[in-house]
Every structure is written in C-alpha cells, then in structure tokens.
N, C-alpha and C positions, 0 to 999 in steps of 0.2 A: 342830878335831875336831867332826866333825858327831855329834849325839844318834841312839839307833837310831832315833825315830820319824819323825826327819826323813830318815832311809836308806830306811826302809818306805816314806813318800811318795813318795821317788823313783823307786823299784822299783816304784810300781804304777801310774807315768806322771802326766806334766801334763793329761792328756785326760780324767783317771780318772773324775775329777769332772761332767765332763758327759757323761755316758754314764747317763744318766736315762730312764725309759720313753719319756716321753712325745718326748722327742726323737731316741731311737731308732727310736719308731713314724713321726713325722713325717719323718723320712730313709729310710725304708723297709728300715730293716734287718729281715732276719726273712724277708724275702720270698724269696729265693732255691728255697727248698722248692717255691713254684707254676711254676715253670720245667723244676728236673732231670728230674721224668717224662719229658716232651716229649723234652728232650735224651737221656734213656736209650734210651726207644722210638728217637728219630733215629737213632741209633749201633747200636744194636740189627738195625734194619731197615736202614738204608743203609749199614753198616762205617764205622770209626771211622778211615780215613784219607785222604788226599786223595789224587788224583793228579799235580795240577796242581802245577808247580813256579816260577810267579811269581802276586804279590801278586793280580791279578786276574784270573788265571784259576781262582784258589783261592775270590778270591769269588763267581766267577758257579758253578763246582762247588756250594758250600755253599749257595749262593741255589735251586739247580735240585734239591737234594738237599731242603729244608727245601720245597722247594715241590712236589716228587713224595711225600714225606712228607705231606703237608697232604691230597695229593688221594687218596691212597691211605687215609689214616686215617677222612676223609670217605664213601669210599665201603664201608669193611668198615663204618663207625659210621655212620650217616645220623642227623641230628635230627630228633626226634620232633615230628610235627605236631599242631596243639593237638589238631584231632578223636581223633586216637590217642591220645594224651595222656587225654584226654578218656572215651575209648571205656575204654581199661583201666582209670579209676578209676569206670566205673559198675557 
C-alpha cells in the first residue's frame, strides 16, 4: 500500500521536478504568444482552410498564402526609415 504522499508524487508526474525557470526559459517554452498574432492576422485575411487535397499541394497553398500575407502586411505597414524615424522625434 502505497502512502498518500507518495500517490500525490505520482499524480503530479516524473517530469514535475524539472520543470524549473530557468530550463523552461532555455527550451523556449513561453514563446508561442510571438507567433499567434501573425497566424490570426494569416487566417483572418487568407481564410482558415485549404483547398488543396494532397500533402504538397497543401504546402505550396500555405507557403503562397503566408507569402501574399507577408507582402501584403509590408505594403499597408512599410518600415520606417531612420530619417522619418528621426524627423518625428524632432
């Protein structure tokens, strides 16, 4: 008969214990948040399904989609050049 503490260890996994900042930081957990924008705007603006019904032509869809995306996003946002940059903080 096992003791409850040693049922509570189990229940809260063998992993439990290295699940530490600093090594969570270094595996990059956490990060996903800098991503979803991106992918909401994508689906947003492109529609969230594919047409394409074998393996690669679904890739080159989502490659041609995430790449009209990119040029599209660049051209309503342009980056600001230093002079402008520049100009407005005088």
């Amino acid at each position: 008969m096992r003791t409850r503490s040693a049922l509570v260890a189990l229940r809260r996994g063998v992993y439990r214990s290295q699940m530490t900042a600093s090594r969570l930081k270094r595996e990059g957990y956490g990060t996903r948040w800098h991503v979803e924008p991106f992918f909401s705007g994508l689906k947003r603006m492109m529609g969230s399904t594919l047409a394409s019904r074998t393996n690669i032509t679904m890739t080159n869809e989502t490659a041609f989609k995430v790449l009209a995306c990119a040029i599209q996003r660049q051209a309503l946002h342009p980056p600001l050049k230093w002079f402008q940059l520049n100009h407005c903080l005088l």
